[in-house]
C-alpha distance (Angstrom), angle and dihedral (degrees) to the residues before:
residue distance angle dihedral
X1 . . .
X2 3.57 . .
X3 3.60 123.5 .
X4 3.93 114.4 -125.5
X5 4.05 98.6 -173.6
X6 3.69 135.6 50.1
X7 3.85 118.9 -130.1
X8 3.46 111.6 -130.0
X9 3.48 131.8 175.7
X10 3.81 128.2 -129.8
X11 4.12 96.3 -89.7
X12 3.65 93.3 48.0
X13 3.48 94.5 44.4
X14 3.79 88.5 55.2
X15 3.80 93.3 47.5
X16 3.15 94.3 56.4
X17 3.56 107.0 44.5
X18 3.77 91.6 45.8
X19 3.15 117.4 131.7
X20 3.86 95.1 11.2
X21 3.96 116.7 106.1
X22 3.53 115.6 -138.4
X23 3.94 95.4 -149.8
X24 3.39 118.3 65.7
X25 3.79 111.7 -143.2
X26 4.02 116.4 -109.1
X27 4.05 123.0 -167.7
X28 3.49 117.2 -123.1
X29 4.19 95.4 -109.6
X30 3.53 83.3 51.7
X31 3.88 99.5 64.6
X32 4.03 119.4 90.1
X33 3.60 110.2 -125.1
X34 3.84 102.2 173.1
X35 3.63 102.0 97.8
X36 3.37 91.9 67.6
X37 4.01 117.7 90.1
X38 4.00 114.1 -133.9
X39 3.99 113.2 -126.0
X40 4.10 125.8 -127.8
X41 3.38 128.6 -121.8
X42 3.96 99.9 -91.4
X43 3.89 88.1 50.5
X44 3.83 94.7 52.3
X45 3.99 84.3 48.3
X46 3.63 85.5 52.1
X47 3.99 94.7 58.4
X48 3.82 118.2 89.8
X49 3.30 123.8 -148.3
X50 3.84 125.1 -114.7
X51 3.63 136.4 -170.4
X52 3.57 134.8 45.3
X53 3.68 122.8 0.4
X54 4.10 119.0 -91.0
X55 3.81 116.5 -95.7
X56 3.66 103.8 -108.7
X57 4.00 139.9 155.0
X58 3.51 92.5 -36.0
X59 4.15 117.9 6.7
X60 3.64 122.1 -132.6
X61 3.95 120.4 -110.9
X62 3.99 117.7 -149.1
X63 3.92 117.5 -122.9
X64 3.62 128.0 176.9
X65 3.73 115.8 -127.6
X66 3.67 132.9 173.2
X67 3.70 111.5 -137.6
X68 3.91 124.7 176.4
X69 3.85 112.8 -90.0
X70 3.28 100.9 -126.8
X71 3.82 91.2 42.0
X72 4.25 80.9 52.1
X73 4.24 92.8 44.2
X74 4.30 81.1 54.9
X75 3.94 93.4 47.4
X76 3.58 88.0 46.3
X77 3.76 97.2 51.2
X78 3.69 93.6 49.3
X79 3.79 87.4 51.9
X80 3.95 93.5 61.9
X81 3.39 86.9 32.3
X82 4.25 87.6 60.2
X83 3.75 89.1 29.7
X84 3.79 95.1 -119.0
X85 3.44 140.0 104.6
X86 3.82 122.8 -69.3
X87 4.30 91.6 -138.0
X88 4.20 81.2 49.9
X89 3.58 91.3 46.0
X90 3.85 93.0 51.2
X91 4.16 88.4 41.8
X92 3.78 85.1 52.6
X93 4.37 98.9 49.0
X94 4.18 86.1 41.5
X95 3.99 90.7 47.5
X96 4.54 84.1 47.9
X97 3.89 83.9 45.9
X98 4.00 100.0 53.7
């Protein structure tokens, strides 16, 4: 029986597909959105949003800062606990503190 592939091993497979993208780039007016069902109202309100916090009055900045763990495990807890974020929860105690 004829083979129909070639083995290749990791390396080789990387040499020769350097340089070559394996997605081929689509415009926007090109993509098919149809199969997708639209939502109501009431299950957009039931959506929550995730990510990074909303601009508002004044933005947040990101630091790094190196807290204890078990000091971090206790903010953390609190957080579920309050049903909010443990970076929010910290923002909120430093915001009481200054």
């Amino acid at each position: 029986m004829k083979k129909r592939y070639t083995e290749l091993s990791a390396p080789e497979l990387q040499t020769k597909r350097k340089g070559k993208s394996t997605f081929h780039k689509v415009k926007d007016s090109e993509i098919d959105y149809s199969d997708i069902p639209e939502f109501s109202s009431a299950e957009l309100k039931k959506f929550k949003r995730v990510g990074r916090p909303l601009v508002g009055e004044s933005p947040r900045q990101a630091i790094s800062l190196r807290v204890e763990s078990d000091v971090l495990n206790k903010l953390k807890k609190q957080a579920k606990n309050k049903g909010v974020g443990y970076q929010s929860l910290i923002n909120q105690i430093l915001k009481k503190a200054v």
